[in-house]
N, C-alpha and C positions, 0 to 999 in steps of 0.2 A: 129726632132719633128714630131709627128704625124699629118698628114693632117686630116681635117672634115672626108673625104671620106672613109681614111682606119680605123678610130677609128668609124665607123658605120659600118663597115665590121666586125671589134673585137666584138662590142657590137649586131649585128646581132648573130655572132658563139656562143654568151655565150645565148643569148637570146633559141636557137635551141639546145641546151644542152644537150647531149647524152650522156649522166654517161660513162658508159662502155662493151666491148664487144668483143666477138671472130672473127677472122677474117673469121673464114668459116661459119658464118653465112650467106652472104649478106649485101650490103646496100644500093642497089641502084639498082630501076628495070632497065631490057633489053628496057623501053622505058624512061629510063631516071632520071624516077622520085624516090624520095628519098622513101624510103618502111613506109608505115602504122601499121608497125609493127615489130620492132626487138628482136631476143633473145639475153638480156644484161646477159653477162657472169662477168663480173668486176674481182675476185681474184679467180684465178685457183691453183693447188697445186706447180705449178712453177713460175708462170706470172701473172703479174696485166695488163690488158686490160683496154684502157678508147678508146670515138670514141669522135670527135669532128666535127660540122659542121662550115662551112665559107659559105655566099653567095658574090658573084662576083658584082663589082660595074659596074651595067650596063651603067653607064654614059663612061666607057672606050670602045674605038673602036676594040682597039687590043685582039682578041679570047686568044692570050700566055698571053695579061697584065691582064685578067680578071682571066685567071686559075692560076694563079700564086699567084695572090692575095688571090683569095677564099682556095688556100691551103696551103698558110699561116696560115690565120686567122682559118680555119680547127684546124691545129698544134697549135695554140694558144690556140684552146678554147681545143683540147681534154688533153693539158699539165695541164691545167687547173682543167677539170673534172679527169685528175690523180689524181693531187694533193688532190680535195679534197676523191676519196675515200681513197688514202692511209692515209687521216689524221684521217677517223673513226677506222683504225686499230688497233686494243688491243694488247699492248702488256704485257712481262708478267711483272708481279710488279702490275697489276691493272690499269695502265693508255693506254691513244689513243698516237697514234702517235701525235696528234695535240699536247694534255700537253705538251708532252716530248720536240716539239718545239719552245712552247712558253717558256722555261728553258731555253733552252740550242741553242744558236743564232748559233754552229757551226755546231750543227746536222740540223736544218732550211734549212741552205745555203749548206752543201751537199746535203740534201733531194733534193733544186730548181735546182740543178745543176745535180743529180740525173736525175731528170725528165727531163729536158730539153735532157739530152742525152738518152733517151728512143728511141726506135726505131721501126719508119714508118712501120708498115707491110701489110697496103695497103691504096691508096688514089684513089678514083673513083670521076669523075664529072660526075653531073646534067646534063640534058639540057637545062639547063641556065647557065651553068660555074660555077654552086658552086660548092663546094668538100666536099666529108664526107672522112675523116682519120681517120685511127685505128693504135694506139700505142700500143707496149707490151715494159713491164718491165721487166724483169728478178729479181725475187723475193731475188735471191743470191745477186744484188745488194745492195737492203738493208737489206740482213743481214751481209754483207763484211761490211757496218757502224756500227756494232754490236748492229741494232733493234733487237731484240727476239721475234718475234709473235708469237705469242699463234697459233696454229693450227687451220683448220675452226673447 
């Protein structure tokens, strides 16, 4: 079960909500602080990109138990802000990826399991021990489910 402390950690990362993004953008200056301004990339012609922020529960002592947490909850919220941008995706027949999963319970639970296996392509801390994470998807994964999207 989730303690108080890390479900205000979750609801912090969703709260900070950074749709999506390329990894050679940036996202975190050389003094620390999380940037003012980033270029959101989201669906590339190969990969879906999302970034997710976690902050670190200051009430923990340990520098490893705060970063570990905060990029966690990073990975949580940026699974998240995958999800939803692959669910505005068109595909073809006229419908979003979202229709298609409110149909069909088995395409759902690949998509969630999908995303969950997306992969880290980079996690950078704060100097307060949050972490901003950048996820890519490999677009061939969901079309190996046989989604069809429409091209941008």
């Amino acid at each position: 079960m989730f303690s108080k402390k890390l479900l205000a950690l979750l609801v912090l990362s969703v709260i900070f909500y950074g749709c999506a993004s390329s990894p050679d953008k940036g996202s975190v200056s050389k003094e620390g602080d999380i940037q003012r301004e980033w270029v959101e990339e989201g669906i590339t012609d190969n990969y879906i990109f999302a970034r997710g922020i976690g902050a670190a529960d200051q009430a923990l002592d340990n520098k490893t138990q705060k970063m570990a947490t905060s990029r966690n909850a990073a990975i949580v919220s940026a699974q998240y802000n995958m999800l939803s941008l692959i669910k505005g995706v068109n595909l073809e027949g006229g419908i979003t990826v979202e229709k298609a999963m409110e149909t069909d319970s088995l395409l759902a639970t690949n998509i969630n399991a999908t995303i969950k296996g997306a992969q880290v392509v980079r996690s950078e801390w704060t100097s307060d021990d949050g972490c901003v994470v950048i996820l890519r998807l490999s677009k061939k994964a969901l079309k190996d489910m046989g989604l069809k999207m429409l091209s941008k």
